[in-house]
Short mmCIF file of the C-alpha atoms (twelve columns), coordinates in Angstrom:
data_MODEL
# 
_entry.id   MODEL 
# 
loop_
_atom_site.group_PDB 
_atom_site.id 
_atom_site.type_symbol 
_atom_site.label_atom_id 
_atom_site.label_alt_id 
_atom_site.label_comp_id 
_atom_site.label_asym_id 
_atom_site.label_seq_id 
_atom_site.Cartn_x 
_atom_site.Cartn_y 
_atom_site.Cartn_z 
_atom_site.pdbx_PDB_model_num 
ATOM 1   C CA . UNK A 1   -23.637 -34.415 -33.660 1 
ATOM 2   C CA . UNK A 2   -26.792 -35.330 -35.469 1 
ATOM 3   C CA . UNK A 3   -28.259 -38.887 -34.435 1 
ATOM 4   C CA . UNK A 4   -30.751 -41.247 -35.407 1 
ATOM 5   C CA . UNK A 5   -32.540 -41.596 -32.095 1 
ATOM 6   C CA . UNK A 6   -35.002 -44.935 -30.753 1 
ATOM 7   C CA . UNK A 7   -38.212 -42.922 -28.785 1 
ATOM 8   C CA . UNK A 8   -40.566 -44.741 -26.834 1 
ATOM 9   C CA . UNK A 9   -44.428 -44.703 -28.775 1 
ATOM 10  C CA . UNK A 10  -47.681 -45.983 -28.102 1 
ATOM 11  C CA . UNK A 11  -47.419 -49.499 -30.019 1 
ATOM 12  C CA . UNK A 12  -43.749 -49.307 -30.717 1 
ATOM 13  C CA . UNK A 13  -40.901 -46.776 -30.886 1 
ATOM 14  C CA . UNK A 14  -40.101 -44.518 -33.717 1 
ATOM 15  C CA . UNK A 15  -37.208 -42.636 -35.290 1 
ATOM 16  C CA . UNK A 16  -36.255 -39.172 -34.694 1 
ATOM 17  C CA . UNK A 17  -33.959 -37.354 -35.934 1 
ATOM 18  C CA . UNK A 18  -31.739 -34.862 -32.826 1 
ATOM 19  C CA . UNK A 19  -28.750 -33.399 -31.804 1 
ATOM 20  C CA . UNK A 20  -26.682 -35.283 -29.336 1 
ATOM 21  C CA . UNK A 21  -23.503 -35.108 -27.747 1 
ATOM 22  C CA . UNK A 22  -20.229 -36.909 -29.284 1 
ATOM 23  C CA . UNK A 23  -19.527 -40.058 -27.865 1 
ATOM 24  C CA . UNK A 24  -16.755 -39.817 -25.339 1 
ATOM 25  C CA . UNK A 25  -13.966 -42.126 -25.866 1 
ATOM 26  C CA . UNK A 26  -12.811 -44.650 -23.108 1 
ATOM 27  C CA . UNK A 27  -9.615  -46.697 -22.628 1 
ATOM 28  C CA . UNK A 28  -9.776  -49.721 -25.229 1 
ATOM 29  C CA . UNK A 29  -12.519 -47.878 -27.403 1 
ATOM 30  C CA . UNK A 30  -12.594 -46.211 -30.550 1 
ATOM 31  C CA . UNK A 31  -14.731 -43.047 -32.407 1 
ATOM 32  C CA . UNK A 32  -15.431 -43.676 -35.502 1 
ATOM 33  C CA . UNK A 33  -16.337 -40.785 -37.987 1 
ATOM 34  C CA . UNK A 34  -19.457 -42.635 -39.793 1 
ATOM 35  C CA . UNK A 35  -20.272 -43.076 -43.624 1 
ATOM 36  C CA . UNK A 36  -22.269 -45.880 -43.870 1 
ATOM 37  C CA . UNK A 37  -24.278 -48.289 -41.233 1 
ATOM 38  C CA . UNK A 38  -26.768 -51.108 -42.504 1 
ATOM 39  C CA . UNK A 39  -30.574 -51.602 -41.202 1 
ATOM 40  C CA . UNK A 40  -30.466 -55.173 -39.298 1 
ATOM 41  C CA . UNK A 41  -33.988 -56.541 -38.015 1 
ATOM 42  C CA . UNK A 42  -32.780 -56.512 -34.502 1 
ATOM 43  C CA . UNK A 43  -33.347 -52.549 -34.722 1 
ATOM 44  C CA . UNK A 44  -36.724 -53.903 -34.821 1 
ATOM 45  C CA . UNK A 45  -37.023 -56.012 -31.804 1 
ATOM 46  C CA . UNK A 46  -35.412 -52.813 -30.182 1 
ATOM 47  C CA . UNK A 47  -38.201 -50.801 -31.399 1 
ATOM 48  C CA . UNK A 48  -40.930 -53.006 -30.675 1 
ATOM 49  C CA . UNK A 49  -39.899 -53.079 -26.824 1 
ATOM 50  C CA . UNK A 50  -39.815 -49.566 -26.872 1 
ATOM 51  C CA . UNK A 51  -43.859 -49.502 -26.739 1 
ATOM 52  C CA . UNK A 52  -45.744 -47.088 -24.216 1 
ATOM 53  C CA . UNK A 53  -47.838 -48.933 -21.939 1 
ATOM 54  C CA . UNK A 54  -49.608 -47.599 -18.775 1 
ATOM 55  C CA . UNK A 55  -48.210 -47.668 -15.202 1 
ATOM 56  C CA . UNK A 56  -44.673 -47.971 -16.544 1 
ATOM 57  C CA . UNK A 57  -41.916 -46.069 -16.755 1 
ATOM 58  C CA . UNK A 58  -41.258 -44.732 -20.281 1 
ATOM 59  C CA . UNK A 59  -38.046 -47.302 -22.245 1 
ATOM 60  C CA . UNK A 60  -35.157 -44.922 -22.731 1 
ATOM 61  C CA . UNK A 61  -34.499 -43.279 -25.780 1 
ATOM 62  C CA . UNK A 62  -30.946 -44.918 -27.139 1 
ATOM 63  C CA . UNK A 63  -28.940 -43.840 -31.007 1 
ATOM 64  C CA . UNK A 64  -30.212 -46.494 -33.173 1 
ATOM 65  C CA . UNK A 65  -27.821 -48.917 -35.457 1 
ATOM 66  C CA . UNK A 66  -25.575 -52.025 -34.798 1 
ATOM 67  C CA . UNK A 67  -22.537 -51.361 -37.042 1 
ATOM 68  C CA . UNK A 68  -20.712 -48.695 -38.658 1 
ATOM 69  C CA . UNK A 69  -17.965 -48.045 -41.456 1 
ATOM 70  C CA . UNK A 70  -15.973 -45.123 -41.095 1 
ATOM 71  C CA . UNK A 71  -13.189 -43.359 -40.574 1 
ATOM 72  C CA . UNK A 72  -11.077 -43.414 -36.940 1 
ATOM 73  C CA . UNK A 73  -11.607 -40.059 -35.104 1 
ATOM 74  C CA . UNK A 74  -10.387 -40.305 -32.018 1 
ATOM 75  C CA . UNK A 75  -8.363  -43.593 -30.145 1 
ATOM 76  C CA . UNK A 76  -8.721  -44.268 -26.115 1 
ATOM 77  C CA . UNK A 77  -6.105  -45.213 -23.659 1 
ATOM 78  C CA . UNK A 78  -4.252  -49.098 -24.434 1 
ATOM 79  C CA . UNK A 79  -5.318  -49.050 -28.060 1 
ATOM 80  C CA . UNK A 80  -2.819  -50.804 -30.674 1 
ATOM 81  C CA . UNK A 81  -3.080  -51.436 -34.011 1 
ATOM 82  C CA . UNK A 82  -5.316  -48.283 -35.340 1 
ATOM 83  C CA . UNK A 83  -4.370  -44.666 -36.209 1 
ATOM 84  C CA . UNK A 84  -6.864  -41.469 -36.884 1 
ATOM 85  C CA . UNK A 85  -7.924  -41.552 -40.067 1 
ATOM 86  C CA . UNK A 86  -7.928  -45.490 -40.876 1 
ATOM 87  C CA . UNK A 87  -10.645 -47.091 -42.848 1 
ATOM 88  C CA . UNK A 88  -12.503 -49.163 -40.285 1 
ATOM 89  C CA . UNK A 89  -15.763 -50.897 -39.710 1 
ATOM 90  C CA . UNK A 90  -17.543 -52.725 -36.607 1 
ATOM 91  C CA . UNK A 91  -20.103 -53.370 -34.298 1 
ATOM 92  C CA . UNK A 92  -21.354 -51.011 -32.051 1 
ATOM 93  C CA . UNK A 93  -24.070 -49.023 -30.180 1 
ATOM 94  C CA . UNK A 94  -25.207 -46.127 -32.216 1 
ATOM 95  C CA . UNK A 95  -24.051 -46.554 -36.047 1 
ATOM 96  C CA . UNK A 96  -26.735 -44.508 -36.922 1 
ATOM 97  C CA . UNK A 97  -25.141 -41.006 -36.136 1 
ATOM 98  C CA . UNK A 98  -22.331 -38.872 -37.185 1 
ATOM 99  C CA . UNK A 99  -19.770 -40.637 -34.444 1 
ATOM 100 C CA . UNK A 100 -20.137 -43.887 -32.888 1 
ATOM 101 C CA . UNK A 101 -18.311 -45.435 -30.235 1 
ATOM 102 C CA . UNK A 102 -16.513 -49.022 -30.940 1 
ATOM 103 C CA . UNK A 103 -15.386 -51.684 -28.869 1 
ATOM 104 C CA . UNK A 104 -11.325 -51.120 -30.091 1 
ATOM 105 C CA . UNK A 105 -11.209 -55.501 -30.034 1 
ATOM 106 C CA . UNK A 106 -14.383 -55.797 -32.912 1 
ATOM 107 C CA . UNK A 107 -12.810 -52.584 -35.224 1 
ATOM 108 C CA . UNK A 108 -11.428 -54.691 -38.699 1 
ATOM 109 C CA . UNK A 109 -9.708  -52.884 -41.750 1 
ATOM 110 C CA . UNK A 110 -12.065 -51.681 -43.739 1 
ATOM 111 C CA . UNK A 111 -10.367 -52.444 -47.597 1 
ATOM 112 C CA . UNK A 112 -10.072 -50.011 -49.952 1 
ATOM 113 C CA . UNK A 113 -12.028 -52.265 -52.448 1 
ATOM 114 C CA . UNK A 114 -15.004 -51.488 -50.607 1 
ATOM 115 C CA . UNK A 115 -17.431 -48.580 -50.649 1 
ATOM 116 C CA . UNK A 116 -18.931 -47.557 -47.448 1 
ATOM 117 C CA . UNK A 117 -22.037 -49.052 -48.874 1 
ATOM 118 C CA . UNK A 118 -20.337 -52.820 -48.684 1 
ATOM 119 C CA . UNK A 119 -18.035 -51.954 -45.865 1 
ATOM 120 C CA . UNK A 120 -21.239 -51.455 -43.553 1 
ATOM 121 C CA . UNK A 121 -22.782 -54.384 -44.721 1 
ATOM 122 C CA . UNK A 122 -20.054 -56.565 -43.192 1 
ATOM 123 C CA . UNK A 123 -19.615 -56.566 -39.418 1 
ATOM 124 C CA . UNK A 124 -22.677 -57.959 -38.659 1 
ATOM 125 C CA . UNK A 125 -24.341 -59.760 -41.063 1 
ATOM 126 C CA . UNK A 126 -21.084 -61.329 -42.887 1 
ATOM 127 C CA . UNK A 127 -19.410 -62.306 -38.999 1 
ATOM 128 C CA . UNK A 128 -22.392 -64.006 -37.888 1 
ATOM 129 C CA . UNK A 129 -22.721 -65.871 -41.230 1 
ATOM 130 C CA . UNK A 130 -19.374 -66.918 -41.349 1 
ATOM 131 C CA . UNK A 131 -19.789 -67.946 -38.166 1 
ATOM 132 C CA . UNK A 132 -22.478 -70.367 -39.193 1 
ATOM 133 C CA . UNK A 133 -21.165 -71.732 -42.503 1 
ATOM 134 C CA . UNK A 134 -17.432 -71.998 -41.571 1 
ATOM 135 C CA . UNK A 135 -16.644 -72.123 -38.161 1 
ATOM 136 C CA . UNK A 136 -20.142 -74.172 -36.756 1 
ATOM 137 C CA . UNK A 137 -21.166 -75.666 -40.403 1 
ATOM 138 C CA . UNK A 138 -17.839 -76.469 -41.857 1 
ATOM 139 C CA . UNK A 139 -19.344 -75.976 -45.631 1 
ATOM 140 C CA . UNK A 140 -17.210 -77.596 -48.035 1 
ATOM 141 C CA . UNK A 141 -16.615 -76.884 -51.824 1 
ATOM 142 C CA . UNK A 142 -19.084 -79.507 -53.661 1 
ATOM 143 C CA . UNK A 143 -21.453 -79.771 -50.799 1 
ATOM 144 C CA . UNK A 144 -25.200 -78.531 -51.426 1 
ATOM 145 C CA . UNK A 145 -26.345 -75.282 -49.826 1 
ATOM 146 C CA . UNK A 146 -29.838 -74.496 -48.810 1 
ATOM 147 C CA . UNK A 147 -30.742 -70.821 -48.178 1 
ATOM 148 C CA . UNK A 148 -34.452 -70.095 -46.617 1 
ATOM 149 C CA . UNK A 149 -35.463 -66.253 -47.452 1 
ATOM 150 C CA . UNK A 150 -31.916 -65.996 -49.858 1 
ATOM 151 C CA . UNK A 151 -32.979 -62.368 -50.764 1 
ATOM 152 C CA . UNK A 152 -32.828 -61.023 -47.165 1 
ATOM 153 C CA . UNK A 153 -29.759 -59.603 -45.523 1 
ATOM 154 C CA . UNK A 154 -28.551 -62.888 -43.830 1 
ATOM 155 C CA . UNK A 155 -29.285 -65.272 -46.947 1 
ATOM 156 C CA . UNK A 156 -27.788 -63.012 -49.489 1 
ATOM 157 C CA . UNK A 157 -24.607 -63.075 -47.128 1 
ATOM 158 C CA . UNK A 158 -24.857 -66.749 -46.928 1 
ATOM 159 C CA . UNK A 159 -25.055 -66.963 -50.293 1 
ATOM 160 C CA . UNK A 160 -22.212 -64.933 -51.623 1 
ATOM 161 C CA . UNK A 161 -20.155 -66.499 -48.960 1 
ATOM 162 C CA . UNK A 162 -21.504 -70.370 -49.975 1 
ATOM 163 C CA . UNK A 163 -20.297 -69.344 -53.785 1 
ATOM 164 C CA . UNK A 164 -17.270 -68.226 -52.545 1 
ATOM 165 C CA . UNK A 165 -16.874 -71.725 -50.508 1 
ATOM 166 C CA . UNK A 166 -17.366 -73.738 -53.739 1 
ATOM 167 C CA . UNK A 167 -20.818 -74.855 -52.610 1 
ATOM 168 C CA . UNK A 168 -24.036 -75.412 -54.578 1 
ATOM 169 C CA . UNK A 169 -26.389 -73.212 -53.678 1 
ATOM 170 C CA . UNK A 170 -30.440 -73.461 -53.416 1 
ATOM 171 C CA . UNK A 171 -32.399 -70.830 -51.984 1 
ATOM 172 C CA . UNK A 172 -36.208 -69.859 -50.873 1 
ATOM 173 C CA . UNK A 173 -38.188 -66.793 -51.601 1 
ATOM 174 C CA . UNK A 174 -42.110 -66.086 -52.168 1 
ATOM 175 C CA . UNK A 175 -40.517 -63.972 -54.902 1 
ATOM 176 C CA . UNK A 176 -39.819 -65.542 -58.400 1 
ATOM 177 C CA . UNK A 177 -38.678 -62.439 -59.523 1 
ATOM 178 C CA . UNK A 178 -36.334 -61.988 -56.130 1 
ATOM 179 C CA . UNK A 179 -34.909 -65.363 -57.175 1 
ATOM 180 C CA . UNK A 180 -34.415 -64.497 -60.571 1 
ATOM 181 C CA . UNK A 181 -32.189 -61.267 -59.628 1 
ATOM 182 C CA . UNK A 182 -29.980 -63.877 -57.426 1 
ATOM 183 C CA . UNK A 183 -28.959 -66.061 -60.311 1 
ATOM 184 C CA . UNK A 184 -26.655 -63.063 -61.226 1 
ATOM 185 C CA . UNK A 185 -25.223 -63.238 -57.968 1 
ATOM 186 C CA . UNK A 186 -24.805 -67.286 -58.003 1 
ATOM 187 C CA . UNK A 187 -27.768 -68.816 -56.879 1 
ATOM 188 C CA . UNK A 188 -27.766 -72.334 -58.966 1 
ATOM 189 C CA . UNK A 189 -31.484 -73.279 -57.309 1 
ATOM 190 C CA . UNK A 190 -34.568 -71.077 -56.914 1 
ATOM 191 C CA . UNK A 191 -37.496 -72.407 -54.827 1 
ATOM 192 C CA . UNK A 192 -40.468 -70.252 -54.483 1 
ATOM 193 C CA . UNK A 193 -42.708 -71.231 -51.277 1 
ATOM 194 C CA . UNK A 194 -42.940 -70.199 -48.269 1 
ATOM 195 C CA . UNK A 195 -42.560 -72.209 -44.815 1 
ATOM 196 C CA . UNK A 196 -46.145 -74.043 -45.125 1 
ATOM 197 C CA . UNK A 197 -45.199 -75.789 -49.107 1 
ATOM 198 C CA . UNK A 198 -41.781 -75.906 -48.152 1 
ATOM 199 C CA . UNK A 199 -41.441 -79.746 -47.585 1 
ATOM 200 C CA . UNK A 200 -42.697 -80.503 -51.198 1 
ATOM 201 C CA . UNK A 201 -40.971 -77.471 -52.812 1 
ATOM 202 C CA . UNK A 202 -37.681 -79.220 -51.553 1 
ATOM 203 C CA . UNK A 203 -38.054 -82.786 -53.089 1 
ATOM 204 C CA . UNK A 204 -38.100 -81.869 -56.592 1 
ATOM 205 C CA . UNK A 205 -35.172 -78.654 -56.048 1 
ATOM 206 C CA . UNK A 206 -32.613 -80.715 -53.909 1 
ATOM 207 C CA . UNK A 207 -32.445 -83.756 -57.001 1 
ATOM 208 C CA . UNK A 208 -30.370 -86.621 -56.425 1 
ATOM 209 C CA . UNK A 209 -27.200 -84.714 -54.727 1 
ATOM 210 C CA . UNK A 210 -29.650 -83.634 -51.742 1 
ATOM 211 C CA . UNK A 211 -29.169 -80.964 -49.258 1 
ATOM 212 C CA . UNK A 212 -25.613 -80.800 -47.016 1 
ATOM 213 C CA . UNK A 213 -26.717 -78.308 -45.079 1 
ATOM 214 C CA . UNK A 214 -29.353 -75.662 -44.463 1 
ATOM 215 C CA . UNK A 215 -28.838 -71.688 -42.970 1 
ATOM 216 C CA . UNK A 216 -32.376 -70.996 -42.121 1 
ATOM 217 C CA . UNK A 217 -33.863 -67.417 -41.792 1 
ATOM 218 C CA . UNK A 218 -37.702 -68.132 -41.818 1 
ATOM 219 C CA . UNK A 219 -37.759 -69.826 -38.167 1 
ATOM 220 C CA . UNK A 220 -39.225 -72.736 -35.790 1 
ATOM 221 C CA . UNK A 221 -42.188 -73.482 -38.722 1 
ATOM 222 C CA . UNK A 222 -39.012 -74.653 -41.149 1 
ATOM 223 C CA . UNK A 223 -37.150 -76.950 -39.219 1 
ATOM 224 C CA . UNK A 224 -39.123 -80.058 -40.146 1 
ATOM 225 C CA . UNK A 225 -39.151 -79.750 -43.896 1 
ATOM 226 C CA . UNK A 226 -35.483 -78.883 -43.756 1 
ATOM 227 C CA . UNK A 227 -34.611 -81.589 -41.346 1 
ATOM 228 C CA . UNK A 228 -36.094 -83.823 -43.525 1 
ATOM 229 C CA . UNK A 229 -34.722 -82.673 -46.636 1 
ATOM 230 C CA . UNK A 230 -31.284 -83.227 -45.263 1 
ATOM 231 C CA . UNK A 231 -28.781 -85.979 -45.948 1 
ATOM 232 C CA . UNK A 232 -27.148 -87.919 -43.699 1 
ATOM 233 C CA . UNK A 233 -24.466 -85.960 -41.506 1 
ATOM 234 C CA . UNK A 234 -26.353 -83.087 -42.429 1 
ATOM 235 C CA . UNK A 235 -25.958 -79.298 -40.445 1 
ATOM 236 C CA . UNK A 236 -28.915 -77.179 -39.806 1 
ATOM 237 C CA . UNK A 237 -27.989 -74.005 -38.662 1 
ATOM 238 C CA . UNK A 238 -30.443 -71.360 -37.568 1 
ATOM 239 C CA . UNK A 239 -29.715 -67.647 -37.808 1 
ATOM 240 C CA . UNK A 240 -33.706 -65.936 -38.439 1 
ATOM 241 C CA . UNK A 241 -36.645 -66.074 -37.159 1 
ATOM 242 C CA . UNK A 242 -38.410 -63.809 -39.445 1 
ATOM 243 C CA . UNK A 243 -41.958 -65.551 -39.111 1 
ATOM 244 C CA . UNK A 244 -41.999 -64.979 -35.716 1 
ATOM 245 C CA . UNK A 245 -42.387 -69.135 -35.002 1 
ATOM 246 C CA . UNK A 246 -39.997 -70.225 -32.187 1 
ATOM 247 C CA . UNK A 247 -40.982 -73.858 -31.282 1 
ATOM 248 C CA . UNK A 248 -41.479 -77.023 -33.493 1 
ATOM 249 C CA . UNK A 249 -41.588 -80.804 -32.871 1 
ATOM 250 C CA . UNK A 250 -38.494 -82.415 -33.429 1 
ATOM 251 C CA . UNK A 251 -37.812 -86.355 -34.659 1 
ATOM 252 C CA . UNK A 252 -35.030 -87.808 -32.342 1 
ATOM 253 C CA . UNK A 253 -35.272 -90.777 -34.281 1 
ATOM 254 C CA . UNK A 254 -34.380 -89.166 -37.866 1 
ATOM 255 C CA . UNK A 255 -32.291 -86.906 -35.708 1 
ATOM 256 C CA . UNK A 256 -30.073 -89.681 -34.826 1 
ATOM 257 C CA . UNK A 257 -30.201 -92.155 -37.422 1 
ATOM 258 C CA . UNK A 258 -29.351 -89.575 -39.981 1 
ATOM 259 C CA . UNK A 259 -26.591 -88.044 -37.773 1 
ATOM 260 C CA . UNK A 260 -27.781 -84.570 -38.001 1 
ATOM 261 C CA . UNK A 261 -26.274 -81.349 -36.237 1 
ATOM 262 C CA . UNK A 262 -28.011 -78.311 -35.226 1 
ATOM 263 C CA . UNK A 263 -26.226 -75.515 -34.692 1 
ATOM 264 C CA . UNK A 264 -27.784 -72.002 -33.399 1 
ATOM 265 C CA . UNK A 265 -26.170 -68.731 -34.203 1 
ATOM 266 C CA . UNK A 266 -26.245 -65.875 -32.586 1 
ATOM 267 C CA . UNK A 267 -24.504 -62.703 -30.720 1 
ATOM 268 C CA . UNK A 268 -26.999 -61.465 -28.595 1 
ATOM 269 C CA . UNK A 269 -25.827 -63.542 -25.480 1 
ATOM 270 C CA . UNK A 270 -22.098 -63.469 -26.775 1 
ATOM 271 C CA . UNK A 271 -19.431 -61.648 -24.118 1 
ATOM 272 C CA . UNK A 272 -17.046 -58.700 -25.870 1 
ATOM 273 C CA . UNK A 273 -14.022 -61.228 -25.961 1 
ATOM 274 C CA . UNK A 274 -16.486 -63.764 -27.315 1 
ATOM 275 C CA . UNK A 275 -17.749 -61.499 -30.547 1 
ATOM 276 C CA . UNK A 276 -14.140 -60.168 -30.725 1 
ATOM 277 C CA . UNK A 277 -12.512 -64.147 -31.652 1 
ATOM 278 C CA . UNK A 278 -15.642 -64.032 -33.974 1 
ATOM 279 C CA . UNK A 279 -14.155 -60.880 -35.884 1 
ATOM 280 C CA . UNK A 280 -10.401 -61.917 -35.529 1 
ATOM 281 C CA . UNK A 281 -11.264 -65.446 -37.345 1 
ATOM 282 C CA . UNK A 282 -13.771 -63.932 -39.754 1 
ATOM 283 C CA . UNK A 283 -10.715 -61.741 -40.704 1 
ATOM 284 C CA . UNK A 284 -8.115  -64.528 -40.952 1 
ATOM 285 C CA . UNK A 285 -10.008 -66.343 -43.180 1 
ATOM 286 C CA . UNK A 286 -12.252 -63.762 -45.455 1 
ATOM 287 C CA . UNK A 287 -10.609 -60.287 -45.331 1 
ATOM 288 C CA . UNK A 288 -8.430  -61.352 -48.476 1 
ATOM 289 C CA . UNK A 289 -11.133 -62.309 -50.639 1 
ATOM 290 C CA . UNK A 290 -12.968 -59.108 -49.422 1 
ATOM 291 C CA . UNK A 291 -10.030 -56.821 -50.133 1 
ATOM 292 C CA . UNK A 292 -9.609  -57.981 -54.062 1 
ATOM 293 C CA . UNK A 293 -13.512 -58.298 -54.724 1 
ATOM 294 C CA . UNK A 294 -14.218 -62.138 -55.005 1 
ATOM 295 C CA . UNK A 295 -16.323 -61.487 -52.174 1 
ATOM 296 C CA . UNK A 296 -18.593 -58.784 -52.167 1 
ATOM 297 C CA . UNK A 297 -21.931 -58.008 -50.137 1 
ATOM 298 C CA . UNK A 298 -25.228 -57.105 -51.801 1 
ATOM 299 C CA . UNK A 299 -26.261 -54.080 -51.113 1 
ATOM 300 C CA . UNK A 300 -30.316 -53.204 -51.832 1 
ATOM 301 C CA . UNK A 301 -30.244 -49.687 -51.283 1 
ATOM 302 C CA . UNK A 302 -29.050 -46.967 -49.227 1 
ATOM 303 C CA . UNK A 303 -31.239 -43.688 -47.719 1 
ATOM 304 C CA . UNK A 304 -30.105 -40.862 -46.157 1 
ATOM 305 C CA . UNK A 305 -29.757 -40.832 -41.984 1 
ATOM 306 C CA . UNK A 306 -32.996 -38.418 -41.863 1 
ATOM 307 C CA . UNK A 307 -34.574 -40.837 -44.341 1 
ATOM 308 C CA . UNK A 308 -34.579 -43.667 -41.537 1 
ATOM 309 C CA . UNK A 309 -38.026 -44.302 -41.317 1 
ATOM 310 C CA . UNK A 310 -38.450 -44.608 -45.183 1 
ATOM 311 C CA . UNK A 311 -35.592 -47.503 -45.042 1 
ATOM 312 C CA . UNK A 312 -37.231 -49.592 -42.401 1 
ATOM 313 C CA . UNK A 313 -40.629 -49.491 -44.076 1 
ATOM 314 C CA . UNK A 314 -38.662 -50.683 -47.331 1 
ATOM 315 C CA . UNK A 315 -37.055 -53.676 -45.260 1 
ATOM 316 C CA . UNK A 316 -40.850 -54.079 -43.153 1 
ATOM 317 C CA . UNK A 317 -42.268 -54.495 -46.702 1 
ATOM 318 C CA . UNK A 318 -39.814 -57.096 -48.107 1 
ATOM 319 C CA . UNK A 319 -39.199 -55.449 -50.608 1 
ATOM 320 C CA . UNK A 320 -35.207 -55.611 -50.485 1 
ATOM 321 C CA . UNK A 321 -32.944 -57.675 -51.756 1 
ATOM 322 C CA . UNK A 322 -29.405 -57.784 -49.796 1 
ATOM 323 C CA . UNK A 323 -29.154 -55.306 -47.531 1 
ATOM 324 C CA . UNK A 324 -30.208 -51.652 -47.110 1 
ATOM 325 C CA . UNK A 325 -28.007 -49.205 -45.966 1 
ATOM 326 C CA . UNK A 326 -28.100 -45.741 -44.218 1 
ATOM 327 C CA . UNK A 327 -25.473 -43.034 -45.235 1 
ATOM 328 C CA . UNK A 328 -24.366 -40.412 -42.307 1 
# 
């Protein structure tokens, strides 16, 4: 099968494109046939650690991509539930490639009222924001939103889903023009800074309801000026750190007296069974409004699987808004 494939470099890894062998499928696992899997910056990180450096063994060359949407080739030993030919999507190892190879406990119905485009879009991105608005966050209708970087992946999921929710929504960009394509999509708020005029930006934006809670994407150099834009009982939750800043002074006295929560979000240390009650809950509560279109993902773009490089310089460049997806 033809695969996107992670090779070691001098500064960082790079894409190429090869043949590779089918994934073989094991009891409680699934083969998906993919159409669609979605660029998510942790293909970065990946990439980055994949640098050359002297007197060390070369990283190993791995199938790039953290989700698919497809359709169910083949089914392994003890699996319930599925049949070939289903409309799926996941998480996985290796969405970027004609078959991938699924954990059968994260595989969700894939509805018909999605193109592959959206479908792909969804098992990362839309779990781990769920995750963080409903299940950490407990968003409620009428409660104020705030959305750092709204026009990436993550804060165009969080703000679909905070629409959805009833919520108000305010979000961040260095791109008037980014913000101004979001109103279509919702967005009641548009703040243009960045994390250094962020603090000031807020005051005037949040007006006299304030800020409930926050989904940050920027990192460590927004936590004060959304901290302090917050109202009492207010949520921060932290999903990106997209400005690479991972440590900031934190006021335990505002902290307390204004009876914040903090909540961090993220998969990467997560167990199988762990991510799989993540999927089974994200389904309870959000695969109906997913199957009749009240919620939909944004979707930037998509390129072609041997066009892999050219989408990762379009996310690299910020130029996106939503999320950019590859086609196999």
């Amino acid at each position: 099968m033809k695969a996107a494939m992670m090779v070691p470099g001098g500064s960082s890894g790079g894409w190429e494109l090869r043949e590779v062998q089918r994934p073989v499928v094991g009891p409680g696992q699934v083969v998906v046939r993919v159409r669609a899997s979605s660029i998510n910056r942790a293909e970065f990180r990946r990439l980055q650690a994949m640098k050359l450096e002297p007197g060390k063994p070369a990283p190993e060359t791995r199938v790039g991509g953290g989700d698919a949407a497809g359709e169910v080739a083949e089914i392994g030993a003890g699996v319930v539930g599925v049949k070939e030919g289903d409309r799926v999507m996941g998480r996985c190892t290796g969405g970027f490639a004609e078959y991938a190879l699924l954990d059968a406990r994260e595989v969700m119905p894939a509805p018909d009222a999605l193109s592959w485009d959206e479908a792909a879009c969804v098992p990362v991105v839309f779990v781990v924001v769920h995750d963080g608005l409903c299940v950490s966050g407990r968003l409620d209708a009428g409660e104020t939103l705030l959305v750092t970087a709204v026009p990436s992946g993550v804060g165009t999921a969080a703000l679909v889903l905070g629409k959805y929710l009833g919520a108000r929504v305010i979000g961040t960009s260095r791109s008037a023009d980014k913000l101004e394509r979001l109103k279509a999509h919702g967005l009641d708020v548009g703040v243009v800074s960045d994390a250094a005029g962020l603090g000031a930006a807020l005051k005037d934006a949040a007006g006299p309801p304030g800020i409930d809670m926050v989904v940050d994407n920027i990192g460590a150099d927004a936590l004060v000026p959304c901290l302090d834009a917050l109202n009492v009982g207010g949520r921060f939750v932290t999903i990106g750190r997209m400005s690479g800043v991972h440590t900031a002074e934190l006021n335990i006295d505002r902290f307390a007296e204004h009876r914040l929560h903090l909540y961090g979000v993220s998969n990467r240390l997560r167990s199988a069974a762990q991510r799989a009650e993540s999927a089974k809950r994200f389904l309870a509560d959000l695969l109906p409004a997913l199957s009749d279109r009240r919620l939909r993902p944004i979707v930037d773009s998509a390129f072609a699987l041997d066009n892999i490089a050219a989408a990762q310089a379009h996310v690299e460049a910020d130029r996106h808004v939503g999320k950019v997806v590859i086609r196999v």
